[in-house]
N, C-alpha and C positions, 0 to 999 in steps of 0.2 A: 577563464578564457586564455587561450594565448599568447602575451603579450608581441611577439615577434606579430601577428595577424591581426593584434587590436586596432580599431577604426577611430579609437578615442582617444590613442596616444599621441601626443602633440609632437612634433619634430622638434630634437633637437635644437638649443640656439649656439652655437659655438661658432667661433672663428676659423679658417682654415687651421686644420693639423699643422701643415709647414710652418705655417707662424710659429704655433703654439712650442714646437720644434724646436726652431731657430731661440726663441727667447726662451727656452730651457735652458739649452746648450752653451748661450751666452751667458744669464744669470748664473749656471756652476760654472765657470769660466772666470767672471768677470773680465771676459773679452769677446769681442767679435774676432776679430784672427782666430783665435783657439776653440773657436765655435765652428767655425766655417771649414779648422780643417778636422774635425771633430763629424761636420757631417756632409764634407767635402762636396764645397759650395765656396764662391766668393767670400771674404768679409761684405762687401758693398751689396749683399744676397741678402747676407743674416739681419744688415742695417735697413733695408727695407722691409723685411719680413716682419722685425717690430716695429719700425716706425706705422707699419700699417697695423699690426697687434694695437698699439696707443692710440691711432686715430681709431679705429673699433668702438675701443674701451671708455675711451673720452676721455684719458688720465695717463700721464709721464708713468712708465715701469723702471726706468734708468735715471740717473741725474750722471751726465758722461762730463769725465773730468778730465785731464790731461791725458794721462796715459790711463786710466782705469775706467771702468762700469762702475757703478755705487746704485745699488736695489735701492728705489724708494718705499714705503712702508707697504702700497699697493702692491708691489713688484716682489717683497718680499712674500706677501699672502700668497700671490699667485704661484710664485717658483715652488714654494713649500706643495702648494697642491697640486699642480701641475709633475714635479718630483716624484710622489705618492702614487699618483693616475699611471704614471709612465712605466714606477718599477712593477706595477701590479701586471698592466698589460704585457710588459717583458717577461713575468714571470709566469703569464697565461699562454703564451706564444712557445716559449720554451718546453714549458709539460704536453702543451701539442706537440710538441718536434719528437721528444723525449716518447711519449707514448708509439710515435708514427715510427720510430726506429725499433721500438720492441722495449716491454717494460723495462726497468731499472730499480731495483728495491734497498737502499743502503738501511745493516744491520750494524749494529755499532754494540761492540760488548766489550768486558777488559779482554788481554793479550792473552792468559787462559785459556779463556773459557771460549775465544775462537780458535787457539791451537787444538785443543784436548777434544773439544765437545763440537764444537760447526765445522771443522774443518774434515775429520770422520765421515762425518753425514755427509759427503758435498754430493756423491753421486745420488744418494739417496734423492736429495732435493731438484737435481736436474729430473730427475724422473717422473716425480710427483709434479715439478708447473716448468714443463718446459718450454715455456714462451718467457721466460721471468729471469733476465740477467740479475744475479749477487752480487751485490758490490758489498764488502766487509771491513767495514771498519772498526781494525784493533787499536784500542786505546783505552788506560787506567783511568783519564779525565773524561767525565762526564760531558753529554755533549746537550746541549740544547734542542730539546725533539721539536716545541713548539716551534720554535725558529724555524725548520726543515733542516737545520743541521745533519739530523739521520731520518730515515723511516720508522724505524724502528730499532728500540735497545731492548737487551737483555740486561737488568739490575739484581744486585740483592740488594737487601733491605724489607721493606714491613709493604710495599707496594700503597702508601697511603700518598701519592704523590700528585699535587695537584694542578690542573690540565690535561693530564693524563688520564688515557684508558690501559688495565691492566688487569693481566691474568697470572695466576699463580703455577708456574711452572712446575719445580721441585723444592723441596728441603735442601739445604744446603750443613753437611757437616763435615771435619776435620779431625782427623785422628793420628797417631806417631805410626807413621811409618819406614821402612828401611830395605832395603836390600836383603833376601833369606842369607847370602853369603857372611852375614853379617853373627849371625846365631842367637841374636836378640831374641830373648823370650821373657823378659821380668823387668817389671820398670825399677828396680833396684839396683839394676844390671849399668841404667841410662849412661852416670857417671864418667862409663867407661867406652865411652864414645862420643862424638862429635854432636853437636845439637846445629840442624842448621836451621836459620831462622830466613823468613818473608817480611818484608814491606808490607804495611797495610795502607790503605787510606786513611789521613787523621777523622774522616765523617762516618767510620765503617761504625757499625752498633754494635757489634759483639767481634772484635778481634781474633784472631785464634794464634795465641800465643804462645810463647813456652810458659812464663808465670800464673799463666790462665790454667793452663791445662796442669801443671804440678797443684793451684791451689782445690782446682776442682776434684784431680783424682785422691786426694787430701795427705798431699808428699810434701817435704818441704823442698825446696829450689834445692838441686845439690851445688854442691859444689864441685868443681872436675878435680879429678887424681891424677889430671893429667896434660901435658904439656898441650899433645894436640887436639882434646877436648875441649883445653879452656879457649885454645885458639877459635873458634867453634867457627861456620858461616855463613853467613848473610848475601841476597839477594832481595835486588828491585822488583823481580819480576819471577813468579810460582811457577812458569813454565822451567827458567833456568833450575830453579830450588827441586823440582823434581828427577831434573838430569843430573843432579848431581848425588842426589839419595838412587836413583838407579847404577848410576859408578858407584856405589858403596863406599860415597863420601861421608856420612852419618844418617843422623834420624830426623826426619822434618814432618812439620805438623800438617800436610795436604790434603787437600779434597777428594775426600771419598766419591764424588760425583767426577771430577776429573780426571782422578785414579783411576776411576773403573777396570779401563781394559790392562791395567799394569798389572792388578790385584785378581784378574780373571787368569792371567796368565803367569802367577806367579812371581812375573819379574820383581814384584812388592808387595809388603806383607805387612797387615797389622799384627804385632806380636801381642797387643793389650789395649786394652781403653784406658781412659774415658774417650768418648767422642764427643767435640765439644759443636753443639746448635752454633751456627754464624748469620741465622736467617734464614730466607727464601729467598728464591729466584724465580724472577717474574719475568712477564712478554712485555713493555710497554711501547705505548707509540699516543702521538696527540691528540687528544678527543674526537674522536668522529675519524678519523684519517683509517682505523681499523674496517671499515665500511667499503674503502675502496678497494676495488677489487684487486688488483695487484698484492698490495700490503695485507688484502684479507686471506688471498692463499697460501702467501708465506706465514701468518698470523697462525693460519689453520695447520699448517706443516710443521710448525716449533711445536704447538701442543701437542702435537700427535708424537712426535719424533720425543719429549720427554714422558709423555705416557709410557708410551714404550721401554723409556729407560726405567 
């Protein structure tokens, strides 16, 4: 049966809202003044407003000292719940507004993989749900989905992450690449060029390193022969490290998945392996939250758009 039309639901027993209000405002305050201009009302408004809240109740919520409020143990149970009730309803009231202006779906992935890989796709994406504003959020730090921090992330790693619902997007691998200007054809050649190296996260599983990749393709580390070899360079951020292996600054270990279109058009070249596995890259978002419809056709669009890759 419908609860909203049920004849056996009892009403309600609660106090006026304004009260309940007013002695919110006050207990995160501990004042009346900063309550009252908080929900712009008298102070002598918000003092009646609890004083009738306690007569209600049958029990002090304040013990009022000189200049301050002091929560009684009651007062304290109640603000805590009362706190809870209010930000839920705020945050019921706001995804109404939010829906009634037109969806809103934040995608949160590193600085990458929304240059190289979502940011390509954008028309594609208006096309496919265009009722469904992108908000994108670029950043290396992980964000808290559960939280609603984002809607939805794009991760690597092994997708065994818990809270989370997730789907296996692509393999993710890294391989030396360089500029053709460059004439690299033999990793014995390396020495005699610049290595430039990426920041990883200290949590990544499988790094993609220079030591990695010389011990894997079973080379020893060279050593440079050379002045501006040994100087070699390092970046924060894969976007940069790519722009500078396209100036035919040296050889950097990048993403074959984000390389794509450099490597379709020649601007960069694998001259040799190995390619080294860093994981997979997955879709995820907070259990159940894939189900809504907004986050499920963008959910549906990511799959699709790496199928295709």
């Amino acid at each position: 049966m419908n609860e909203l039309s049920s004849p056996i639901r009892p009403p309600r027993r609660l106090p006026p809202l304004s009260a309940l209000r007013a002695f919110e405002a006050a207990a995160a305050h501990a004042s009346f003044q900063r309550a009252a201009a908080e929900l712009s009302v008298t102070p002598t408004a918000i003092s009646h407003q609890v004083r009738g809240l306690e007569s209600t109740l049958g029990q002090p919520l304040f013990r009022r000292l000189t200049r301050q409020l002091a929560l009684t143990p009651a007062g304290l149970r109640l603000f805590h719940a009362l706190r809870e009730g209010f930000d839920t309803l705020e945050a019921g009231v706001q995804a109404l507004r939010a829906r009634a202006e037109g969806e809103t779906v934040t995608l949160t992935a590193n600085t990458a993989f929304v240059a190289k890989w979502v940011l390509p796709r954008i028309a594609a994406f208006r096309s496919a749900c265009p009722g469904i504003e992108l908000r994108l959020h670029a950043s290396d730090t992980l964000v808290d989905l559960a939280r609603g921090d984002a809607d939805l992330a794009i991760r690597s790693g092994r997708g065994d992450w818990p809270g989370l619902a997730t789907a296996e997007l692509m393999a993710e691998r890294y391989a030396p690449l360089c500029s053709p200007a460059l004439g690299l054809k033999r990793a014995r050649d390396l020495p005699q060029h610049r290595l430039i190296h990426c920041d990883w996260q200290p949590n990544a599983s499988a790094p993609a390193r220079w030591p990695r990749w010389f011990a894997e393709a079973g080379l020893a580390m060279p050593k440079a022969r050379s002045r501006a070899a040994a100087a070699g360079l390092s970046f924060s951020d894969e976007t940069h490290a790519m722009f500078a292996t396209l100036a035919g600054h040296g050889v950097a270990l990048l993403s074959l998945t984000l390389a794509a279109e450099e490597l379709r058009s020649g601007a960069l070249v694998q001259p040799f392996g190995p390619a080294l596995d860093t994981g997979r890259y997955f879709l995820a978002t907070a259990r159940g939250r894939e189900r809504e419809p907004a986050i499920g056709a963008v959910w549906a669009w990511i799959a699709a758009q790496a199928g295709q890759a």
